[in-house]
C-alpha positions as CSV (number, residue, x, y, z in Angstrom):
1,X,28.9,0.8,7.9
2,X,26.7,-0.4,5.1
3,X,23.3,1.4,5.4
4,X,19.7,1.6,3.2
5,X,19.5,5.0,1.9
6,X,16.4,4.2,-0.4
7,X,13.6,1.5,-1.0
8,X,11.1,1.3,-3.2
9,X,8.5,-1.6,-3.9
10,X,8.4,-3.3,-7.1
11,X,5.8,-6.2,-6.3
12,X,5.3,-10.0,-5.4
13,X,8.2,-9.1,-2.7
14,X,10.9,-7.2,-4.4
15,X,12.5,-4.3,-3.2
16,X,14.9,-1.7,-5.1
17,X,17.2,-0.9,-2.4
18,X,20.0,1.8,-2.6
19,X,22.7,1.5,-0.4
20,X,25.4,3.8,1.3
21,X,27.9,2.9,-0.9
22,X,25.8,3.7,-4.3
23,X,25.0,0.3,-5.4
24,X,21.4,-0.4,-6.5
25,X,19.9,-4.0,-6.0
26,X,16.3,-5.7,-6.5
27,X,16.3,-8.0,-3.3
28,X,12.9,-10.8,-3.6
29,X,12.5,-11.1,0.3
30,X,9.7,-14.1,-0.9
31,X,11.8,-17.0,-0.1
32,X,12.8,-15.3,3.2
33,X,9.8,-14.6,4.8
34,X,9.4,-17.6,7.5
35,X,9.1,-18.4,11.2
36,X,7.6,-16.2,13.6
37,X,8.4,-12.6,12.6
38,X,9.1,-12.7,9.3
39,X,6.0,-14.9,8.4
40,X,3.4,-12.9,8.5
41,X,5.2,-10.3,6.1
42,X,3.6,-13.3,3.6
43,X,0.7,-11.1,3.7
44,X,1.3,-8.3,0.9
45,X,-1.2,-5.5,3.2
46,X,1.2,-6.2,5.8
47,X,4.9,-6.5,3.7
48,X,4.5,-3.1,2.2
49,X,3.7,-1.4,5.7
50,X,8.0,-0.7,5.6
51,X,9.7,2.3,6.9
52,X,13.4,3.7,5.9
53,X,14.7,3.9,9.2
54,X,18.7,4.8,10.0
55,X,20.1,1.9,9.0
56,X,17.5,-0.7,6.9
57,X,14.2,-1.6,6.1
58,X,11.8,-1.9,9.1
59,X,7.9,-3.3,8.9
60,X,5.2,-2.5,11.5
61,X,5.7,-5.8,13.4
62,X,9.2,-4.5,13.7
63,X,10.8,-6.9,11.9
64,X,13.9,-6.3,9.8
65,X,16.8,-7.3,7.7
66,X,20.3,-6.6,8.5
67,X,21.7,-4.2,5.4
68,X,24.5,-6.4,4.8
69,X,22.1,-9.6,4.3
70,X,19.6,-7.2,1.7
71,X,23.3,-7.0,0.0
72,X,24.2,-10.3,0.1
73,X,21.2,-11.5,-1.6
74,X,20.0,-8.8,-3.6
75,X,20.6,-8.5,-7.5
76,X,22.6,-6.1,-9.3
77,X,20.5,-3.5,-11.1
C-alpha cells in the first residue's frame, strides 16, 4: 500500500511529498482545490494547517487526498 511518509511545504500550494516506496514528488494541489471541502484550502492560513497522518496528508477541516492521487499528479523531483 502506497503511503506519505513526509511532507513539507514549499509555497503557493506545493507540497514535497515522500512516499513509501522512496520516490520524492512536488505535487501543486492549486488546481485541485474546489467544491465543498477542498475549497476553502484556497485560503493559504487554512492549506498549511496539514497533518502527516498514517497514510496521507490530512487538513483541519479533515479533508484529504488519496496517496495514490498525490502520486499520480505529483512531479518527479
Amino acid at each position: 500500500m502506497l503511503r506519505v511518509k513526509d511532507v513539507d511545504y514549499q509555497g503557493n500550494y506545493k507540497l514535497a511529498l515522500t512516499f513509501s516506496d522512496g520516490v520524492h514528488k512536488v505535487v501543486d494541489l492549486e488546481p485541485h482545490l474546489k467544491g465543498e471541502v477542498f475549497g476553502p484550502l484556497r485560503d493559504k492560513e487554512q492549506f498549511i494547517q496539514y497533518a502527516l497522518t498514517p497514510v496521507t496528508i490530512e487538513w483541519a477541516n479533515g479533508a484529504d487526498f488519496a496517496p495514490e492521487y498525490l502520486y499520480e499528479i505529483g512531479t518527479p523531483v
